[in-house]
Structure formats: structure tokens, C-alpha cells
C-alpha positions as CSV (number, residue, x, y, z in Angstrom):
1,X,-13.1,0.1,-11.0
2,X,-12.6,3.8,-10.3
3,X,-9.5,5.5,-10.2
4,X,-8.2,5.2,-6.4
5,X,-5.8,6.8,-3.9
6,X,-2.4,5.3,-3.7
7,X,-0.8,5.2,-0.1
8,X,1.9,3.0,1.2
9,X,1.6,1.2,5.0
10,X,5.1,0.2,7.0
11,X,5.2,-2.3,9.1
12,X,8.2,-3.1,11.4
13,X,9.3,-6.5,11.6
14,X,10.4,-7.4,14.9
15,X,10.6,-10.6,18.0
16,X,8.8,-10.2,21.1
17,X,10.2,-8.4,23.5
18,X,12.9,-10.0,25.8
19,X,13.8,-8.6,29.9
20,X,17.1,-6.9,30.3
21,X,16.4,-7.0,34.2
22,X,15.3,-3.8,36.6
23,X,12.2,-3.2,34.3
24,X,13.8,-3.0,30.9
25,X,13.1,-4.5,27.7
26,X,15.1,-5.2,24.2
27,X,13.9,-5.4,21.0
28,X,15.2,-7.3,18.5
29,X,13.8,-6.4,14.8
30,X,15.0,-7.8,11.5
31,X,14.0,-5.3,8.5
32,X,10.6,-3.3,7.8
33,X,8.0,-4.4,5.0
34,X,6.1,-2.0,2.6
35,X,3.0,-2.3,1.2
36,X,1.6,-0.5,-1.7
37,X,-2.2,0.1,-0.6
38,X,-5.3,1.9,-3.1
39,X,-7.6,3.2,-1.4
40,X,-11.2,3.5,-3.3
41,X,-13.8,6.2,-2.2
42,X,-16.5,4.5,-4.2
43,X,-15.8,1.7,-6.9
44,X,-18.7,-0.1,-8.6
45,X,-16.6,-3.3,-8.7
46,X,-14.9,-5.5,-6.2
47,X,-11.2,-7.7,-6.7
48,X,-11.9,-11.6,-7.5
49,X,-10.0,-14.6,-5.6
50,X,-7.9,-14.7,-8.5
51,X,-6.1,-11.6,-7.6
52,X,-5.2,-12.9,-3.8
53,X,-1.2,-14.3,-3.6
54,X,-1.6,-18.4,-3.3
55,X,-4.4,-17.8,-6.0
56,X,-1.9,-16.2,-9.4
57,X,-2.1,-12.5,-7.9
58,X,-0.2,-10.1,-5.8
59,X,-2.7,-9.2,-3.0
60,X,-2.5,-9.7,0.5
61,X,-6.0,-8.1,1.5
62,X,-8.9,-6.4,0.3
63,X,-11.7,-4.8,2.4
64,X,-15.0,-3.3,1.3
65,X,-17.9,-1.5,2.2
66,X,-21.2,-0.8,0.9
67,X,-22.1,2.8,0.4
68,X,-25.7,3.7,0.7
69,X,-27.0,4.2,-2.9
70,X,-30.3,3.6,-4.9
71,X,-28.5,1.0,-6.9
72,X,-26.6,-0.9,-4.1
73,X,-23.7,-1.7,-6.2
74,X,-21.3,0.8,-4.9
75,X,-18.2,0.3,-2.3
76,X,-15.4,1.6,-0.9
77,X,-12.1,0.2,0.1
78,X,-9.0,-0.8,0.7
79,X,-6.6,-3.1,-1.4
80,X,-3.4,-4.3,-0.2
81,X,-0.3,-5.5,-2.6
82,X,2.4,-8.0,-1.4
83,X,5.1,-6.6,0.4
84,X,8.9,-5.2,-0.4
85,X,11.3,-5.8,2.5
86,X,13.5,-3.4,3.3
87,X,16.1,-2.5,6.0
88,X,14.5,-0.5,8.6
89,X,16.7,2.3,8.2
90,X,15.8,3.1,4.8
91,X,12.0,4.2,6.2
């Protein structure tokens, strides 16, 4: 694989949100996860199942794309690690 891009992506983690009454709403949230992310503007090779959490590896996602070249054996993408949870007022 080429060299990517590293990046991180917060998500909040939070319940639905409940009526106070007259048109207001609280929500409740419980901590914030981080995820590591590499980004790959063109990469020659793609992950395997065996990288995938539930599978002996630490990735929640992976998304490709072909790029337009003579060979056809060229991508870019998006790779996301397992998350760290974190209070939310750390981020």
C-alpha cells in the first residue's frame, strides 16, 4: 500500500432525544469515541477480511474506489481503526 493521510473522526455518543415540555428537548450523552482514519489518494492494494475486528484485526471499515487507470488496479480510500472512548470534554 502507499503511504496515506492520517486523520482522526469524533463521534458523540449520545440517547435520543427526550421532551422537556413547551418545545424543548434534552440530551443525554455518555462520552465521545475517536477513530484513527488513513485516508489513501491512490493505493495499488486493498485490506483483507483478516484485518476487520471479529476477524483478528483492528478495523471497523474500509471503503474503496477505483481510479481510472490503464492498469485498473488502482484505488483510493478510506480505512477506519477501532475506536478510543473518551469523555466528551476532552474533544
Amino acid at each position: 500500500m502507499e503511504r496515506p493521510y492520517r486523520g482522526q473522526q469524533y463521534r458523540l455518543r449520545a440517547g435520543a432525544p427526550m421532551p422537556m415540555g413547551h418545545g424543548r428537548l434534552v440530551l443525554h450523552t455518555f462520552g465521545a469515541e475517536i477513530y484513527n482514519v488513513d485516508y489513501y489518494a491512490a493505493t495499488d492494494s486493498i485490506v483483507g477480511s483478516s484485518s476487520f475486528r471479529g476477524q483478528g484485526g483492528n478495523l471497523v471499515s474500509a471503503n474503496y474506489s477505483r481510479l481510472p487507470d490503464s492498469s485498473g488496479n488502482l484505488f483510493q480510500g478510506k480505512v477506519v481503526y477501532s475506536p478510543s472512548f473518551v469523555d466528551e470534554d476532552s474533544i
